[in-house]
OpenMM code with the backbone's topology and positions (N, CA, C; nanometers):
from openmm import Vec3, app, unit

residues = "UNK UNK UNK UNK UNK UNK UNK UNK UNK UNK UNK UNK UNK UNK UNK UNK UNK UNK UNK UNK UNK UNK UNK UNK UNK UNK UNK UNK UNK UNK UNK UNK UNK UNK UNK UNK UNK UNK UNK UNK UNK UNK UNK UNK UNK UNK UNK UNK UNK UNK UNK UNK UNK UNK UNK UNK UNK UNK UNK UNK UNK".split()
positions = [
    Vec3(-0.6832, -1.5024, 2.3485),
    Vec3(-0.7844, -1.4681, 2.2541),
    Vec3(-0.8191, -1.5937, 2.1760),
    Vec3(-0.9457, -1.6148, 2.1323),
    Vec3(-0.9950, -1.7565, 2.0596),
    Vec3(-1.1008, -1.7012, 1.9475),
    Vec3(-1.0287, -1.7802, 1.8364),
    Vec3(-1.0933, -1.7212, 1.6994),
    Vec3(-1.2075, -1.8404, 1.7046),
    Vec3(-1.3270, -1.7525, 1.6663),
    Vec3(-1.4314, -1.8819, 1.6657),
    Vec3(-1.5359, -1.7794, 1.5308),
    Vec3(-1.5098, -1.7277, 1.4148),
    Vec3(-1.5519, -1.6650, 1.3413),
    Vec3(-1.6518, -1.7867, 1.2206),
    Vec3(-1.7734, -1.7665, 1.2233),
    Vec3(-1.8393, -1.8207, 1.1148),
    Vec3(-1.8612, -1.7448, 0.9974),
    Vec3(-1.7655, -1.7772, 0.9042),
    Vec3(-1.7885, -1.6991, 0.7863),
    Vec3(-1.8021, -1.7701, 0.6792),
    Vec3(-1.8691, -1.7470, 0.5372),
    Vec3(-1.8747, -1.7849, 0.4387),
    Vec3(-1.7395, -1.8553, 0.3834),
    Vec3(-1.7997, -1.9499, 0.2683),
    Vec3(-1.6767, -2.0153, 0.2329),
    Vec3(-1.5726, -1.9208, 0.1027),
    Vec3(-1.4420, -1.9505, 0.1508),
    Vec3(-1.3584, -1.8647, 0.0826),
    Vec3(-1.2963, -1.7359, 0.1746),
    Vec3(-1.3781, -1.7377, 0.2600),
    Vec3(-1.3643, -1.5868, 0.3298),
    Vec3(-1.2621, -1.6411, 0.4638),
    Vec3(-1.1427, -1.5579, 0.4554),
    Vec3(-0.9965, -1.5896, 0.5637),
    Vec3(-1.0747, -1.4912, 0.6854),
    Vec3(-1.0478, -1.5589, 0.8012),
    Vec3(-1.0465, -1.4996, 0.9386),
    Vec3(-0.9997, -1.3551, 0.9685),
    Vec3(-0.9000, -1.3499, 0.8763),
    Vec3(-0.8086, -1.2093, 0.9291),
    Vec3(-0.6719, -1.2705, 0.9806),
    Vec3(-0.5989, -1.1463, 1.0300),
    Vec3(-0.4579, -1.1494, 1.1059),
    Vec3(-0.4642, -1.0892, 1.2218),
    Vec3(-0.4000, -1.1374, 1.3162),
    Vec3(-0.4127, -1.1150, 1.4219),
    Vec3(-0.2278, -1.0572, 1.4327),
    Vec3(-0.1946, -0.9297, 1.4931),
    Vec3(-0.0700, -0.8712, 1.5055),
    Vec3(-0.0445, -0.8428, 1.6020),
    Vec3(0.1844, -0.9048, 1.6840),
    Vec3(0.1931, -0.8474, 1.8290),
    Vec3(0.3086, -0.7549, 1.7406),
    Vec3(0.2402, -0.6009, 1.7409),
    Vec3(0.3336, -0.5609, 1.6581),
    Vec3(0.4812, -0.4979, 1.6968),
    Vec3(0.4987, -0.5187, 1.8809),
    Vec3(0.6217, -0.5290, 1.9692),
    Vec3(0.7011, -0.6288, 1.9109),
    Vec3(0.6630, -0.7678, 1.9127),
    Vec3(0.7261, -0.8629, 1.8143),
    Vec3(0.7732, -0.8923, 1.6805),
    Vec3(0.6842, -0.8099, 1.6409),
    Vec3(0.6964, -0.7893, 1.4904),
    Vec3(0.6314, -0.9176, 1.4009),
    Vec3(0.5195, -1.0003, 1.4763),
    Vec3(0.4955, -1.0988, 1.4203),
    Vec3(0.3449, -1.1125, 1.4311),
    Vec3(0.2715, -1.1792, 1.3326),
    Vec3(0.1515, -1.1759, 1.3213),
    Vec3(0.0915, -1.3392, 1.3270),
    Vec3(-0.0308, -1.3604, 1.3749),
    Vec3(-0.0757, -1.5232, 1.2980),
    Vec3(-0.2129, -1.5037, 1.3004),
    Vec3(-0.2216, -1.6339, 1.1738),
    Vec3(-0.3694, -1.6118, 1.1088),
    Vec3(-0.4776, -1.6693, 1.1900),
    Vec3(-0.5485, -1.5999, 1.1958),
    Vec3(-0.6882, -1.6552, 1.2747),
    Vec3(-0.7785, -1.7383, 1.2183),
    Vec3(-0.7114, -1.8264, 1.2346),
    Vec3(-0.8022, -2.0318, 1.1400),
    Vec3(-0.9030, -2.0064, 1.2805),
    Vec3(-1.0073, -2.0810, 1.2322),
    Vec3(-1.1223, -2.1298, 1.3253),
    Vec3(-1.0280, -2.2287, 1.4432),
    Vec3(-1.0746, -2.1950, 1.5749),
    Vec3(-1.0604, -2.2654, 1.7041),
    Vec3(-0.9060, -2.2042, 1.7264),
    Vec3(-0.8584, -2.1322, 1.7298),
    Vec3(-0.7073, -2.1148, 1.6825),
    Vec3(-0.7376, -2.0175, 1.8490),
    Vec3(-0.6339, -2.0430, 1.9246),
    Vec3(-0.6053, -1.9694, 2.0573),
    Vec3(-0.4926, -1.9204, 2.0925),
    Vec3(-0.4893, -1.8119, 2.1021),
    Vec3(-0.3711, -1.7173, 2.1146),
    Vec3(-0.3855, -1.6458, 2.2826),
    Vec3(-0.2372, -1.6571, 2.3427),
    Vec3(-0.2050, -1.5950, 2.4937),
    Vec3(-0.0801, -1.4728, 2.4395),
    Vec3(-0.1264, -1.3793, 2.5128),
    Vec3(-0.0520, -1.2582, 2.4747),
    Vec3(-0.0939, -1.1726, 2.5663),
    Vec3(0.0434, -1.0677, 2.6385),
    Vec3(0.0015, -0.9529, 2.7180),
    Vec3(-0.0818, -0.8638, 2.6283),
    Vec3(-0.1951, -0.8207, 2.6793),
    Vec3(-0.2270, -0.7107, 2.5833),
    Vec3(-0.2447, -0.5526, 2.6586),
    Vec3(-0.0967, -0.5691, 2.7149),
    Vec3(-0.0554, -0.4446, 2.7388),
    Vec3(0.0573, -0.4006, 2.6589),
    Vec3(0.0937, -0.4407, 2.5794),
    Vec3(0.2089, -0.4462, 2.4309),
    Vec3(0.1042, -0.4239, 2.3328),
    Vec3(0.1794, -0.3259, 2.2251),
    Vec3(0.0595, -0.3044, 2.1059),
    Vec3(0.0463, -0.3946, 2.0146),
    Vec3(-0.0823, -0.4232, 1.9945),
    Vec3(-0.1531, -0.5555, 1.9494),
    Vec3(-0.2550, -0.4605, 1.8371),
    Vec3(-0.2649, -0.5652, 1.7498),
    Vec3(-0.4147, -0.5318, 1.6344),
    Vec3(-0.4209, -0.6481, 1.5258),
    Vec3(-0.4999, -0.5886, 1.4684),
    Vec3(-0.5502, -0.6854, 1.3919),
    Vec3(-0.6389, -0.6240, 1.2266),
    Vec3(-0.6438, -0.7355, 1.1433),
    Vec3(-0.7306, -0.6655, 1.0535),
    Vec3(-0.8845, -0.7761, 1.0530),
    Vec3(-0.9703, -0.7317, 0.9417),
    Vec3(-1.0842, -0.7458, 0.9625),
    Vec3(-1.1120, -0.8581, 0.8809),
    Vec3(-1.1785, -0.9709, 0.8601),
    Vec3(-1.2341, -1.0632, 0.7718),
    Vec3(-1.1709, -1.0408, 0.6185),
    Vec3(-1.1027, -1.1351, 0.5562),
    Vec3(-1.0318, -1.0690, 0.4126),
    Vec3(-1.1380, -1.1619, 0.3015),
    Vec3(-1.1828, -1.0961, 0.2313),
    Vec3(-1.2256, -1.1680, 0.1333),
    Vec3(-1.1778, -1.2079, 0.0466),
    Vec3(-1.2664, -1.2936, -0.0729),
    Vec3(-1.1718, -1.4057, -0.1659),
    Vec3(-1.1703, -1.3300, -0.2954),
    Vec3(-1.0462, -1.3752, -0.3438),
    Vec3(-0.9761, -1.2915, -0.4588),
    Vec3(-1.1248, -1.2627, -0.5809),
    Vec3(-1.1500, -1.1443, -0.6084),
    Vec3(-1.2453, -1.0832, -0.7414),
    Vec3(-1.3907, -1.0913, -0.6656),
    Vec3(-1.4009, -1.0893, -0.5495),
    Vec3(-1.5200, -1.0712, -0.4207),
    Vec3(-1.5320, -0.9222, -0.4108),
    Vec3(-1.6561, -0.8409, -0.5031),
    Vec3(-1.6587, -0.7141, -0.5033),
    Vec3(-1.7682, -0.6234, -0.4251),
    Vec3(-1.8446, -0.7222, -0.3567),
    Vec3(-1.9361, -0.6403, -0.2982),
    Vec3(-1.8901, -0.6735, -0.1957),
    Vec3(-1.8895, -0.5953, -0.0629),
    Vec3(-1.9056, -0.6337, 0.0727),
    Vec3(-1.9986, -0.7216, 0.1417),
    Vec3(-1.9753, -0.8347, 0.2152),
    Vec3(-2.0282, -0.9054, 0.2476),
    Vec3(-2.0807, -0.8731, 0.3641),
    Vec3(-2.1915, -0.8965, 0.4231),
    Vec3(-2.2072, -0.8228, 0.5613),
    Vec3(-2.1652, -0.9268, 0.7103),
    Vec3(-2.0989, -1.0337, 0.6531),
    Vec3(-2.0247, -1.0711, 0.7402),
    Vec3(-1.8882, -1.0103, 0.7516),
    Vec3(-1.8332, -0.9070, 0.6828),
    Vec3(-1.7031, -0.8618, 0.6917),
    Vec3(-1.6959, -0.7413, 0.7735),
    Vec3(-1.8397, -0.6648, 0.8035),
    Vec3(-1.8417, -0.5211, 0.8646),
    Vec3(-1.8822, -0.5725, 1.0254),
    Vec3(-1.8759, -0.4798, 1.1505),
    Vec3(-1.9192, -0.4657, 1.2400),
    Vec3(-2.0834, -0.4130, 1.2015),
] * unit.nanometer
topology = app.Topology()
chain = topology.addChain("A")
for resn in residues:
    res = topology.addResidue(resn, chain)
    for name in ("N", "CA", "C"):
        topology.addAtom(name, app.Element.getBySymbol(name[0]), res)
């Protein structure tokens, strides 16, 4: 998997989780991750920057 997310400044990539492992890593720009993804895997969504109260519409699908 390859994080290539353009987002506003301040705004973190998200986490990327192998939660068989019990271990997670952050999705920095260009950042490439190899993983079965037949083991349960997830992730969360774009995190915004601390006192950021409206939704940004780079954070939704």
């Amino acid at each position: 998997m390859m994080a290539m997310s353009r987002l506003p400044e301040g705004y973190e990539d998200g986490r990327f989780h192998l939660l068989a492992l019990g271990v997670y890593a952050r999705l920095d720009f260009m950042k490439v991750l190899v993983f079965c993804g037949l083991n349960k895997h997830g992730g969360t969504p774009p995190i915004a920057p601390p006192g950021q109260l409206i939704v940004d519409p780079h954070a939704v699908l």
